[in-house]
SERO-4910 file (N, C-alpha, C, O; in steps of 0.05 Angstrom, whole numbers):
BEGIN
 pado doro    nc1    nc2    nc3   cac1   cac2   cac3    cc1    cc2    cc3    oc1    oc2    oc3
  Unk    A    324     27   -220    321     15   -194    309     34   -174    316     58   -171
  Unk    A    285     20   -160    279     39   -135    295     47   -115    304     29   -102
  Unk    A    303     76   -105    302     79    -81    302     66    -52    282     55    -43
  Unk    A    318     66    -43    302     50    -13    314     62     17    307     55     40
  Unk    A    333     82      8    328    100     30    324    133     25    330    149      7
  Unk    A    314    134     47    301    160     37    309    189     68    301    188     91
  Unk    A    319    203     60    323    222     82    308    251     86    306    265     66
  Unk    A    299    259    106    278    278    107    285    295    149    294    286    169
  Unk    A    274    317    142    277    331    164    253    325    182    234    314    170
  Unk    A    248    331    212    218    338    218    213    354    207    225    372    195
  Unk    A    186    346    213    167    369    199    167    379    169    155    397    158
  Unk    A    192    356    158    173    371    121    157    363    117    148    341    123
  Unk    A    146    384    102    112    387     95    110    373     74     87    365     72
  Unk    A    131    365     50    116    346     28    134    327     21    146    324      0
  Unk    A    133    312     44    157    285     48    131    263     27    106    262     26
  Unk    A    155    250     13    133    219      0    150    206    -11    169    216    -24
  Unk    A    145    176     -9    157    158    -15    155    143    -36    134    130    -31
  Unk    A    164    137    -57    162    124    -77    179     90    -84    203     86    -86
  Unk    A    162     75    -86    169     40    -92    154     35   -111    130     40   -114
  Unk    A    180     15   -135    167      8   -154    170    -28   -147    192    -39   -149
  Unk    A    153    -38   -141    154    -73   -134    152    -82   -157    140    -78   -178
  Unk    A    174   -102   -145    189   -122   -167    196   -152   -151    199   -151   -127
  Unk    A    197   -176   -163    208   -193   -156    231   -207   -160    237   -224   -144
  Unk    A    249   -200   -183    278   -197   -181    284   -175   -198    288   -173   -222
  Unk    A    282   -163   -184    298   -138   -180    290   -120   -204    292    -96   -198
  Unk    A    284   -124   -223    281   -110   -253    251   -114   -259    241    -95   -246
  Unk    A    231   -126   -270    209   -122   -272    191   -118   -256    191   -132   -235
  Unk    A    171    -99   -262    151    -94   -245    124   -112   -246    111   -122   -265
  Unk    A    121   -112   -215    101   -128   -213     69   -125   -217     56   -113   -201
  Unk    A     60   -134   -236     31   -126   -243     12   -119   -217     11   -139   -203
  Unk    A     -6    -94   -204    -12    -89   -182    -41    -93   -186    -57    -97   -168
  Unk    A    -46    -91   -206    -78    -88   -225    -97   -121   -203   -118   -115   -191
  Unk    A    -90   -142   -203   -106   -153   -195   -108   -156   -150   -119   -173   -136
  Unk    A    -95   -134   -144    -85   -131   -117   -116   -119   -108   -133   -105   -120
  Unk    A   -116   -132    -79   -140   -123    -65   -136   -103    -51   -153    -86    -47
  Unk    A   -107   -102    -41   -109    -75    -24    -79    -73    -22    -67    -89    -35
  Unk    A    -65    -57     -8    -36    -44     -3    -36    -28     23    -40     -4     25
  Unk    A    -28    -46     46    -17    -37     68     13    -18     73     26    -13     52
  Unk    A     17    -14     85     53    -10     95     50    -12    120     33     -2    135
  Unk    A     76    -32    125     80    -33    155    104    -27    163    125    -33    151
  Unk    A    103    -14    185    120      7    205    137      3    225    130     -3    247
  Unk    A    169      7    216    174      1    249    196     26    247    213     33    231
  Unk    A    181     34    274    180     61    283    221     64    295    238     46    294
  Unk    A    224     82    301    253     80    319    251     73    345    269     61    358
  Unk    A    230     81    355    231     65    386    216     30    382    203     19    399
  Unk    A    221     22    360    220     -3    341    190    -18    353    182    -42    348
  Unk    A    176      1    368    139    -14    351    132    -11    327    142      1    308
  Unk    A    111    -25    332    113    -29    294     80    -27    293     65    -36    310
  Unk    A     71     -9    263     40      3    261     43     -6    231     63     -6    218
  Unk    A     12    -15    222      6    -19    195    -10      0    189    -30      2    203
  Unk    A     -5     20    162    -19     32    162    -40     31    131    -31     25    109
  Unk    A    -61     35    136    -78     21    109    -87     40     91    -95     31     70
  Unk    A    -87     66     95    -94    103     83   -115     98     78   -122    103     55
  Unk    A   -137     84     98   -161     87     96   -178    108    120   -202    108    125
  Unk    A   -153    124    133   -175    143    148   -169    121    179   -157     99    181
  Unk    A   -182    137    201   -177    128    231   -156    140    230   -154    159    215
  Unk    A   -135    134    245   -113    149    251   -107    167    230   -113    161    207
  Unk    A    -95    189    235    -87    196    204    -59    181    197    -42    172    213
  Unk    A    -59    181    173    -39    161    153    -34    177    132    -44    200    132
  Unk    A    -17    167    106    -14    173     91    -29    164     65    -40    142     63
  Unk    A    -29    180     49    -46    164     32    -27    149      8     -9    161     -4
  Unk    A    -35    125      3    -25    106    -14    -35    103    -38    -55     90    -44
  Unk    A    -20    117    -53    -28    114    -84    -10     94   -112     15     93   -112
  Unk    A    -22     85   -126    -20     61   -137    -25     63   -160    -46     69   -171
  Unk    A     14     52   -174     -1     60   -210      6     31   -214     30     24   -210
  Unk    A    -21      4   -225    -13    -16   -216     -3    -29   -248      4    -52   -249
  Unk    A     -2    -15   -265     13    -30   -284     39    -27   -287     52    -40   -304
  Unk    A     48    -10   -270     79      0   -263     89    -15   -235    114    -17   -233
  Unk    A     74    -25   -214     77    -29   -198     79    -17   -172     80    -28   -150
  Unk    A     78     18   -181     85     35   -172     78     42   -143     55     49   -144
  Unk    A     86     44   -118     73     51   -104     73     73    -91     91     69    -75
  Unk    A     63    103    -85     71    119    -75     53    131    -44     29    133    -44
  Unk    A     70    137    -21     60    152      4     64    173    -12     82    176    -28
  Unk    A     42    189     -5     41    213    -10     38    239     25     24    230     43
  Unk    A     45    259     28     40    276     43     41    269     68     26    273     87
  Unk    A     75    253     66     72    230     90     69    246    116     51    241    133
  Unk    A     90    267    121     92    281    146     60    293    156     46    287    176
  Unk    A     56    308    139     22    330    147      1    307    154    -22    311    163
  Unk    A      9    284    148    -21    268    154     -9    246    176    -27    235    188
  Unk    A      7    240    180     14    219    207     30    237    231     45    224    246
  Unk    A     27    275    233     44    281    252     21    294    269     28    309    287
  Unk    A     -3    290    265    -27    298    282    -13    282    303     -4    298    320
  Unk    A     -9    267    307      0    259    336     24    253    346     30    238    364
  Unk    A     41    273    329     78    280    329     88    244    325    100    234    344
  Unk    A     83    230    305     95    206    302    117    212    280    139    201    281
  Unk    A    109    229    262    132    230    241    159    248    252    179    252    238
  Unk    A    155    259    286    163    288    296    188    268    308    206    276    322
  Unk    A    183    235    297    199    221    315    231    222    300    229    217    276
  Unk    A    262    227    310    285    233    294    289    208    307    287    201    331
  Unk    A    297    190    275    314    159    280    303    147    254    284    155    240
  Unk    A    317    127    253    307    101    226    285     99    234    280    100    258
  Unk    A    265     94    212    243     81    203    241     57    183    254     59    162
  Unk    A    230     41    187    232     14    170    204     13    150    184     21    161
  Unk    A    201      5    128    172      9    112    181    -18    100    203    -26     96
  Unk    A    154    -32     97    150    -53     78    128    -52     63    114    -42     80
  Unk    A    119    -53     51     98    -51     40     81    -81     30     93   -101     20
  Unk    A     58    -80     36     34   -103     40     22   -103     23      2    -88     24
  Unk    A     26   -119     -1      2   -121    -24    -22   -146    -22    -12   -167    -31
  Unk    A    -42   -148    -15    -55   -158    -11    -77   -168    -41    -96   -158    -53
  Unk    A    -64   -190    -42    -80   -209    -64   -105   -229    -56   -111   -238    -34
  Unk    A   -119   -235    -82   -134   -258    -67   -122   -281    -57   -135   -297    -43
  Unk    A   -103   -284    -62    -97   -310    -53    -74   -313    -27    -63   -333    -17
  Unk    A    -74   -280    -20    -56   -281     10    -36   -245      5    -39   -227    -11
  Unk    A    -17   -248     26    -10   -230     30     32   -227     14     50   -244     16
  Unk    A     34   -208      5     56   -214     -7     80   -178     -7     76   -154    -13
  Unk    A    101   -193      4    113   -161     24    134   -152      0    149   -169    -10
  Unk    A    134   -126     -9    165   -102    -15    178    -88     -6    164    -70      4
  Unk    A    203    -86     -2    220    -93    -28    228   -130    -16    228   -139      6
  Unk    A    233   -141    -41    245   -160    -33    259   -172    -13    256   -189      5
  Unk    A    284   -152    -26    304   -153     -4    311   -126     11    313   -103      2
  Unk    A    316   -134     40    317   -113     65    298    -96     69    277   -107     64
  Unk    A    293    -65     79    268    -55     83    276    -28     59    294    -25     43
  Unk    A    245     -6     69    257     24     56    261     32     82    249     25    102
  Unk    A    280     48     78    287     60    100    284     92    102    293    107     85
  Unk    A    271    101    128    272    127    117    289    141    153    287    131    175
  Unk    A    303    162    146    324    172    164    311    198    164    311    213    144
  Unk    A    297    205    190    284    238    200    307    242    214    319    225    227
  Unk    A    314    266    210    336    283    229    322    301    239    303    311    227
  Unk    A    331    309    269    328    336    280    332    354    265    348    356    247
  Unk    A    315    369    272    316    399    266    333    420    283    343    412    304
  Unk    A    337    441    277    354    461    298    327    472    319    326    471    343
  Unk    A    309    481    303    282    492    331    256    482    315    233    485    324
***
């Protein structure tokens, strides 16, 4: 079973998140015919950013093993704290956006990933 919360300090340097999508609960979902893979964000001061790891803002990059289903952020902190967003301490909500031809289709099933930044001491 995947993960779905995940705890991390500011500022670690090789924070990443790992989801394996499934539709009940145990098999993985074939990713191979997917057009693309968003994640969408809601932040602790609860706006909410989609991020696509195609560059413009910095993001994380989204890597994809699609016969596993696998989805992984990689190097989440070093690439979305150019502009102190990850510097933010509180829940974070992740869904992740697989984008098919035939529409848009959200993970995990059920509830969100959650990821918990704590303060640091300095």
């Amino acid at each position: 079973m995947t993960r779905t919360t995940y705890h991390m300090k500011k500022k670690d340097a090789q924070a990443s998140i790992m989801h394996i999508c499934t539709r009940d609960g145990v098999n993985p979902v074939d990713l191979s015919s997917a057009v693309g893979v968003n994640v969408v964000v809601k932040k602790p001061d609860d706006s909410i950013e989609t991020w696509d790891g195609n560059g413009g803002t910095p993001q994380p990059a989204i890597d994809t093993d699609p016969t596993t289903g696998k989805i992984t952020l990689t190097d989440l902190y070093n690439s979305v704290a150019t502009d102190s967003e990850m510097d933010a301490a509180g829940t974070w909500s992740l869904e992740f956006e697989v984008e098919w031809p035939s529409g848009k289709e959200r993970f995990p099933k059920q509830g969100t990933i959650t990821i918990i930044v704590e303060d640091i001491i300095v």
